[in-house]
C-alpha positions as CSV (number, residue, x, y, z in Angstrom):
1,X,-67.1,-56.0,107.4
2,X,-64.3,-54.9,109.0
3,X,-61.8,-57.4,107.4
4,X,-63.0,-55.4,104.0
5,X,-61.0,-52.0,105.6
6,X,-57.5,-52.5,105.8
7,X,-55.4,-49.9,108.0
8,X,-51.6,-48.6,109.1
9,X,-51.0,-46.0,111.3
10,X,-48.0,-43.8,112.3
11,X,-47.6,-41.2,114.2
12,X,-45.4,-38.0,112.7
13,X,-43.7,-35.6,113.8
14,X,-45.3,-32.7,111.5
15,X,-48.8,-30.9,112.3
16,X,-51.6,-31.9,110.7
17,X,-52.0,-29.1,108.2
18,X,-48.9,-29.5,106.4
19,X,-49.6,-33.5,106.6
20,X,-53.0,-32.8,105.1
21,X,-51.5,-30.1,101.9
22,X,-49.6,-32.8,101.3
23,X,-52.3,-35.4,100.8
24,X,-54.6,-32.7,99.2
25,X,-52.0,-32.1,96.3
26,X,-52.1,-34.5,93.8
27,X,-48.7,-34.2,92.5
28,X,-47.1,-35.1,95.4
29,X,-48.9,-38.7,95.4
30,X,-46.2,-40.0,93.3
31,X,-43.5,-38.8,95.6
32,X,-45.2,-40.5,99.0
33,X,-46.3,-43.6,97.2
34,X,-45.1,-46.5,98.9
35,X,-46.7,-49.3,96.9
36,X,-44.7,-48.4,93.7
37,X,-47.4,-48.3,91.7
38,X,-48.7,-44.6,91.7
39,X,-45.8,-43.1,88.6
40,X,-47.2,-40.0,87.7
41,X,-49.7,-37.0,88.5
42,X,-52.0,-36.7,85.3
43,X,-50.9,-33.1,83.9
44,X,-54.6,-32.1,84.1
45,X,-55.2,-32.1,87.8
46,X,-56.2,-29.5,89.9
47,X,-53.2,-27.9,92.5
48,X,-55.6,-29.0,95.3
49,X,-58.4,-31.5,96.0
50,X,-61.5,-30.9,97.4
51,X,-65.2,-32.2,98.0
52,X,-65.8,-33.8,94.4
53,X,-62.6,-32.9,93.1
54,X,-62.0,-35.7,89.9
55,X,-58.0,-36.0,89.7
56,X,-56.0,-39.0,87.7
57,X,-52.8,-40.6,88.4
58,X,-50.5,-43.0,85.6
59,X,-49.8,-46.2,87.5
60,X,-48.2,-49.1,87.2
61,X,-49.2,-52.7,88.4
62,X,-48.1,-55.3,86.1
63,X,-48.9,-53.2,83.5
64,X,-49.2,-49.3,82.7
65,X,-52.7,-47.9,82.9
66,X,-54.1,-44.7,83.9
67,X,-57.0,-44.4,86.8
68,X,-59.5,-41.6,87.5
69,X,-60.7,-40.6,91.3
70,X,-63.1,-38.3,92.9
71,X,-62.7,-36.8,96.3
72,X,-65.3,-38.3,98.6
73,X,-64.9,-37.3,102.0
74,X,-63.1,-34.3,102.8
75,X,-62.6,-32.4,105.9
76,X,-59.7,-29.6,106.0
77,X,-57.0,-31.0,107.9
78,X,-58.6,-34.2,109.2
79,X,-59.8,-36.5,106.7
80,X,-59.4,-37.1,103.0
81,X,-60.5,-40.0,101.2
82,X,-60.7,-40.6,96.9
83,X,-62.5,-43.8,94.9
84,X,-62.0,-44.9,91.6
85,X,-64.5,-46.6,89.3
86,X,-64.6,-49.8,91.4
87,X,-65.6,-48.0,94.5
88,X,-63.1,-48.9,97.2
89,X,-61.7,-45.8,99.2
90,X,-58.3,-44.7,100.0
91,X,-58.9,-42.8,103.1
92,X,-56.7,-40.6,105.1
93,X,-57.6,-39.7,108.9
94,X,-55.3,-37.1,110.7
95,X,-55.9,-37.0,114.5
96,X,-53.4,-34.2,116.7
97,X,-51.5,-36.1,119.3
98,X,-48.6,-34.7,121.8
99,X,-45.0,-34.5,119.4
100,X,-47.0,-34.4,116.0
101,X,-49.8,-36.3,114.3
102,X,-51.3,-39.5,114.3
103,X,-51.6,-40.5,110.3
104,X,-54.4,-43.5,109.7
105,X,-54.1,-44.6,106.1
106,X,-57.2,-47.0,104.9
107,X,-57.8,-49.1,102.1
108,X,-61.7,-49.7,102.3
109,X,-63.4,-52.4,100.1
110,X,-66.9,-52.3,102.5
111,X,-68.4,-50.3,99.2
112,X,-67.5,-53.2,97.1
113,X,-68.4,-56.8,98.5
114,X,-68.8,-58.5,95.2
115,X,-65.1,-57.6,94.5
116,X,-63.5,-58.2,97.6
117,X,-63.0,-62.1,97.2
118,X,-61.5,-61.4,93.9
119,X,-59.6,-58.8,95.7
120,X,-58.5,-60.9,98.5
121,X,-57.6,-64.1,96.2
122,X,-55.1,-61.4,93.8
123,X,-53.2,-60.4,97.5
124,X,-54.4,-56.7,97.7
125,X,-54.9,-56.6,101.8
126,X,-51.8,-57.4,102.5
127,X,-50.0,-56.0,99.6
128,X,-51.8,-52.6,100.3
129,X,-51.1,-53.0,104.0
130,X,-47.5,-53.2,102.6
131,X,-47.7,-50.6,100.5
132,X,-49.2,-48.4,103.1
133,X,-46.6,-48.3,105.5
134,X,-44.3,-47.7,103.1
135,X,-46.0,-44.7,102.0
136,X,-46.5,-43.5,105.9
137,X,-43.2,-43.5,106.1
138,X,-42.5,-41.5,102.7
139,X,-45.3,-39.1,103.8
140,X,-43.1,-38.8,106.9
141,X,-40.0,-38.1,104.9
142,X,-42.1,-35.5,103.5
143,X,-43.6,-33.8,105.8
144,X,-40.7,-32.9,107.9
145,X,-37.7,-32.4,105.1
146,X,-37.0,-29.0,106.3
147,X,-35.6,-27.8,102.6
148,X,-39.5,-27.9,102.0
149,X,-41.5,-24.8,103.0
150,X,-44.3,-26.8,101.8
């Protein structure tokens, strides 16, 4: 089960609410997406997610689609984690440590086993587990470009 989670962590230099307005604004998803594949913010979305919040994004993976989420754990400041129609969760766990905060990104697939050796055959662990750290270190970009009063 635990192979089906794949996670990066960083720790950065930014507190955890500003990390977390960040995560919880859906236009901003294109900007820290390190995976190149998230292009645009649908230009229906909400300004914020919450519990059960349904948000879309345009992506791009070999070919242009568009996907649909829903907010599935939520917890102000800590944790935020959305699924799409195949169920996996991107997930999003803040922790306070001394200098900043420690940022856990997850892809989970547990929801999902009768996709995951498809999954695993097409790359996505380690591709994810690529693009995550990219995006950690665009979130961390983010989060502490002082021009922002984000």
């Amino acid at each position: 089960m635990a192979s089906r989670v794949v996670s990066v962590e960083r720790t950065i230099p930014a507190d955890a609410e500003r990390i977390f307005n960040i995560l919880a604004d859906p236009a901003q998803h294109p900007l820290i997406d390190g995976s190149g594949s998230v292009r645009s913010a649908s230009t229906n979305n909400p300004g914020r997610l919450a519990q059960g919040t349904r948000f879309g994004m345009r992506m791009s993976l070999g070919a242009r689609y568009r996907i649909h989420n829903v907010v599935v754990e939520f917890e102000e400041s800590r944790r935020i984690a959305w699924r799409h129609f195949a169920g996996h969760r991107w997930r999003y766990v803040l922790t306070p440590v001394d200098g900043g905060t420690l940022v856990r990104e997850e892809w989970d697939s547990t929801s999902v086993p009768w996709a995951y050796p498809l999954l695993r055959l097409l790359g996505f662990p380690q591709r994810n587990r690529q693009g995550m750290q990219q995006t950690l270190v665009r979130l961390e970009r983010r989060a502490t470009d002082p021009s922002d009063a984000r």
